[in-house]
Every structure is written in C-alpha cells, then in structure tokens.
C-alpha positions in Angstrom: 73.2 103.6 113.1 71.3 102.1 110.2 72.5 99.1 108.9 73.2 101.0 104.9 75.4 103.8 106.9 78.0 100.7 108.9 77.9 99.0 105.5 78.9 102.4 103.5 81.4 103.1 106.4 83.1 99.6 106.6 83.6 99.9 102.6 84.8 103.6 102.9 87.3 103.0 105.3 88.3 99.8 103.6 88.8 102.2 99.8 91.3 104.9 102.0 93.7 102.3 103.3 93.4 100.2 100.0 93.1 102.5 97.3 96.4 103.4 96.4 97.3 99.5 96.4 94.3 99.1 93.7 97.0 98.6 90.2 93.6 99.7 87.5 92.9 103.0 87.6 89.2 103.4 85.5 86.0 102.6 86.8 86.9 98.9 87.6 89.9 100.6 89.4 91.1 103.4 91.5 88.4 105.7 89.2 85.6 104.0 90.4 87.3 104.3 94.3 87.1 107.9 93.8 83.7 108.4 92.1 82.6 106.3 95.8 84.1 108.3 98.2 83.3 111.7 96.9 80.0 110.5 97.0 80.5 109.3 100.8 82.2 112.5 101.7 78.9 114.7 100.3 76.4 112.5 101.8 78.3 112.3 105.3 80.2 115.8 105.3 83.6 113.3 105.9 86.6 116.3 105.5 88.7 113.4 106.0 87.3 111.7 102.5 87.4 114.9 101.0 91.0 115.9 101.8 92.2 111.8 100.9 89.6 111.7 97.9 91.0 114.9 96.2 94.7 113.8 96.6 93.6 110.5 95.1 91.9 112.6 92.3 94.8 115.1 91.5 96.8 111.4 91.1 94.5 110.0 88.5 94.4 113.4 86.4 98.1 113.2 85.9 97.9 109.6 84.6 95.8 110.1 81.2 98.7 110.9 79.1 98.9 106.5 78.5 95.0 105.7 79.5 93.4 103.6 77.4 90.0 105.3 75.7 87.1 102.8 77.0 84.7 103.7 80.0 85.4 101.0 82.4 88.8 100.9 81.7 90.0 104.0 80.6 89.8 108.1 80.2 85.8 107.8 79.5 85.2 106.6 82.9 87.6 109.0 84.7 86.2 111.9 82.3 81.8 110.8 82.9 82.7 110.5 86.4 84.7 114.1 87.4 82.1 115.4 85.2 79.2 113.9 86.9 81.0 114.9 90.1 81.2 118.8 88.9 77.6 118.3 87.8 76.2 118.1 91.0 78.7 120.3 92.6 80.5 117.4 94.9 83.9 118.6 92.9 84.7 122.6 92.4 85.7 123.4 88.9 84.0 124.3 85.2 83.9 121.3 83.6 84.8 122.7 80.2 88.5 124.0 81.9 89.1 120.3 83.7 88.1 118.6 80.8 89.1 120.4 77.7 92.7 118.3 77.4 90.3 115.2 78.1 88.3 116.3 74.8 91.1 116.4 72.9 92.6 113.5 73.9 89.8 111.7 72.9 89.4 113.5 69.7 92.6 112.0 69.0 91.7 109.0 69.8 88.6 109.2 67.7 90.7 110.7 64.3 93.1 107.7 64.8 90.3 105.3 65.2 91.5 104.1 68.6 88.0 104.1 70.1 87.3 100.6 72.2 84.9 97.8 70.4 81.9 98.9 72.2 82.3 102.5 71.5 81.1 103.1 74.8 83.4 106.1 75.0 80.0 108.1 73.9 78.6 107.2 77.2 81.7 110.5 78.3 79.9 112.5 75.3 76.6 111.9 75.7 77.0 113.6 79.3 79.4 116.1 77.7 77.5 117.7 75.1 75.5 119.4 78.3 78.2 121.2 79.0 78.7 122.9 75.7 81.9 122.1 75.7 85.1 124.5 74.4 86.1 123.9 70.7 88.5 121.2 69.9 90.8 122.3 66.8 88.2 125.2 66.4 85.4 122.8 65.7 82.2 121.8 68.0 82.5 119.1 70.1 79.3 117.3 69.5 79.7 118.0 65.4 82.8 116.1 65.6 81.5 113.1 67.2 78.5 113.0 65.1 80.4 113.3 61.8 82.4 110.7 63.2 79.5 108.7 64.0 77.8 109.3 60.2 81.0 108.7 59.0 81.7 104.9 60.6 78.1 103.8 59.5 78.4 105.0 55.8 81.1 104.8 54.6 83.5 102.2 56.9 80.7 99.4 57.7 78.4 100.3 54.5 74.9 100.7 56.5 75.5 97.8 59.2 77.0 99.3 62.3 77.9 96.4 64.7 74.6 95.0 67.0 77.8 95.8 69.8 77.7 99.6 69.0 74.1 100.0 69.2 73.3 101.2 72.7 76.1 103.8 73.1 75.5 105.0 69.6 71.4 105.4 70.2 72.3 106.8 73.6 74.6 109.9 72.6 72.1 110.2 69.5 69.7 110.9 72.5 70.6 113.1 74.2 72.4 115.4 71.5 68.9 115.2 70.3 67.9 117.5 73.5 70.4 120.1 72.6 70.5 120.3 69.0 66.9 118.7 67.6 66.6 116.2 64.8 67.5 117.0 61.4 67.8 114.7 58.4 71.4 113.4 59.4 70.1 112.4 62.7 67.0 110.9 61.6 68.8 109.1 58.8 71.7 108.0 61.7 68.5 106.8 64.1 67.6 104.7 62.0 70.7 102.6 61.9 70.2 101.7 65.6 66.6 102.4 66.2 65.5 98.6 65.2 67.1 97.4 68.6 66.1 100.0 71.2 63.9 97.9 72.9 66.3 96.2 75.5 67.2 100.2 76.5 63.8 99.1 78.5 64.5 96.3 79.7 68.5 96.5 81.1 70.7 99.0 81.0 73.7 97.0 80.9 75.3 97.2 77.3 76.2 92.9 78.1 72.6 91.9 79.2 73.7 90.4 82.4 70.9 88.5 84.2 70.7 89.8 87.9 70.7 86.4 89.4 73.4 87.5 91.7 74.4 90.4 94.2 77.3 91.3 91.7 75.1 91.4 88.5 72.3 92.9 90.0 74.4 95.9 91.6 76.1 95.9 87.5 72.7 96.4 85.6 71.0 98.8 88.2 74.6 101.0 87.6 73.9 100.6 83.6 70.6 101.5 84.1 71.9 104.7 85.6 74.0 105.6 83.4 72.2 105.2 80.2 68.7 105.5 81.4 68.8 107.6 84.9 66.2 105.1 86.2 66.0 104.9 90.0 65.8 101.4 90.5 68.2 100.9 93.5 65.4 100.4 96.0 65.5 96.7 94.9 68.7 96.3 97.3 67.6 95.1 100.8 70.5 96.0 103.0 69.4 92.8 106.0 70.8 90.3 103.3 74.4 92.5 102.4 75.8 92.3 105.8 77.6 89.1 106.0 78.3 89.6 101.7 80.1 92.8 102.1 82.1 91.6 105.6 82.8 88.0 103.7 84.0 90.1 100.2 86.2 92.6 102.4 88.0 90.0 103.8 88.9 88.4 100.8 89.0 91.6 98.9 90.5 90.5 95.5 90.5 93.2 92.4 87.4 92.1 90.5 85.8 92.8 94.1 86.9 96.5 94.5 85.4 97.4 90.7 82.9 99.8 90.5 80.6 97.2 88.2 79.7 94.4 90.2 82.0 94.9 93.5 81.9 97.1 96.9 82.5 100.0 95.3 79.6 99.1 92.5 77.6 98.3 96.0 78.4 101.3 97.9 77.2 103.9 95.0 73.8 102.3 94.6 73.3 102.8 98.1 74.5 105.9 98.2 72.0 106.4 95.4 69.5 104.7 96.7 69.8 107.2 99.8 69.6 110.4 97.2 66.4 109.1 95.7 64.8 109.0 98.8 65.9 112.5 100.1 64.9 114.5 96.9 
C-alpha cells in the first residue's frame, strides 16, 4: 500500500471514532470532518464512510438554525462544502433544494448586517451563483449580494472598503463576472478592490500565512483552492508526514483536527493531490 493511502487511512479511521467528540462544527470542526471523509469514501468506494459520513451530515444540517455566518466557523463552510460535494456528485441532491433555507439564512444575515469581518461568507456565493440559485423573497440571488456589495462600499464606508474585505469581495466579483458579464456597476465595484489583486497570485490564503511549516503550508495550498482552483498540492512529499501525522494523532488536540492547517486540512490535499493526478 502506498505510503499517501496508510496516511489517509490512519486519519479516516481516526475522524469516525472522534468525530462526534469534535465540540466546532464548521470547517475548523465536525464540517471540515465530513467534507474529508466524503472525499475518502469516493476515492476508496468505503460504504462504511459513506453510511457514518451521511449520518454525520444529516447531524450538521439540523444544527444551522444558531450557526454563526463565517466560512471556517460557520454556515458558509457547511453550505461551500455540501455544495462542492453535490458539484462533483460525491453527495445526491440539487443543490438549489438542499440549500435554498441556507440562502435565506444568509440573506438574513446579510439584511441584518451580521456578516463576519472578513466577509468571507462570499467565498459560499461565489460558488453559489453557478448554481442559479432559487429566488430568495422573489429576488435573484446573486442581485442581492451584489446590491449588498455596492451598497457597503458607497454608501456605509464612503469609497474605502476595508483592505480585510478585499479578496472575498474581488473573488465573488469574479466569478459573477462569468455568469452575468461586466456592466458599469461591476466595473465601477472592481475598481474598489482591483488595486490589491496582486497577492490573489501569490497566496491564496486571505491571512498571508508564510508556509514555513507543515500546518501553514497545508492552510495556503487549501486557500489557494478555494479562491483560485490552483493545483499546487504536489508540493507535499508524503516520506516526511509519516512520523507528523502518527505524532499529531496521538496528541490529537482540536486545533489539530481543523480542516485549515490540521489532519483533516492534510488528508484533503492529498486526496486532492491524488485527483490531479488521475484526471
């Protein structure tokens, strides 16, 4: 067996008997748990994932009625990653039936200006607008977090959108670009957050974290999959993560079971790094 497949084994089997133990259910959390082992159980045809995965699912579907908005946190994670999951058919469903009550949750949110600092709850809209999602209130989707967007710059910070906000902002800007053109709002709106789109280039992450160790290198290649779909996991070399992984399962504290810079974070990257390879 090659030494990737024991590694995504020993951190598989270690997510099934922990998971339900994990106390954060986002990306950082039990979400980022399941977005791993759905993963595994497509790559490895594991019914066993598959039946413990979907249970663990159904769970965290019935828990957004007090989950915070953000994306490592919160409802934006859950929401980019079942979508994500639908996208490439590892999850049955129609995204715009699974997700509708999400997009109105967070059109809530957004009305009652509960959004996190960083916004990065666009990162779930960015991916949603794909979808063409159902009307919320009778009112497009992507229309209503655009004016929401035009909105915010104008008239609440007066031209000067916060540096913080820049990369989620130019990234759903992006791609509703692909389905709907430019026109003058949205050239006007680029504009705003166009100066600073160099580091998109440089790393993904929205925090600039050096990768000067296994945990921040595993957290900007993720970023740079999320906001740039760059296939830059064949920098992991898996002779060095034995003894890391079998030393971090043993002490296997929370920050360690996170999807950004933890086994979980590790796992997907391989698994990844595995579909870049095969396509």
């Amino acid at each position: 067996m090659k030494k990737e497949d024991i590694i995504l084994r020993k951190i598989a089997n270690t997510l099934i008997v922990y998971s339900y133990h994990i106390e954060e259910n986002g990306l950082i959390g039990k979400t980022g748990a399941m977005f791993f082992l759905y993963l595994f159980a497509e790559h490895f045809d594991n019914q066993t994932c598959y039946d413990f995965v979907g249970d663990l699912l159904d769970g965290l579907m019935k828990s957004t009625s007090n989950a915070p908005s953000s994306f490592e946190e919160g409802l934006a994670g859950l929401g980019w990653s079942v979508g994500s999951l639908m996208r490439k058919g590892v999850v049955e469903g129609n995204p715009n039936t699974v997700l509708k009550n999400i997009d109105k949750k967070f059109i809530d949110y957004m009305t009652r200006e509960r959004w996190s600092e960083n916004w990065n709850e666009l990162i779930y809209f960015a991916d949603r607008i794909h979808d063409r999602p159902s009307p919320v209130n009778n009112c497009n989707v992507a229309e209503l977090v655009f004016t929401y967007i035009k909105w915010q710059i104008k008239e609440r910070c007066h031209g000067h959108l916060p540096v913080k906000r820049h990369k989620s902002v130019r990234h759903f800007l992006k791609n509703y670009r692909v389905i709907y053109g430019k026109s003058n709002d949205f050239t006007e709106l680029w504009q705003y957050v166009s100066q600073s789109a160099a580091d998109d280039q440089e790393d993904g992450s929205p925090y600039n974290t050096p990768a000067t160790t296994v945990e921040n290198l595993i957290t900007s290649i993720l970023w740079q999959k999320i906001f740039n779909n760059k296939d830059t996991y064949r920098r992991l070399d898996c002779s060095e993560l034995d003894e890391y992984v079998d030393a971090t399962l043993q002490r296997l504290s929370p920050t360690e079971m996170s999807l950004f810079g933890g086994i979980v974070g590790l796992g997907t990257v391989l698994l990844y790094n595995k579909q870049s390879f095969n396509n």
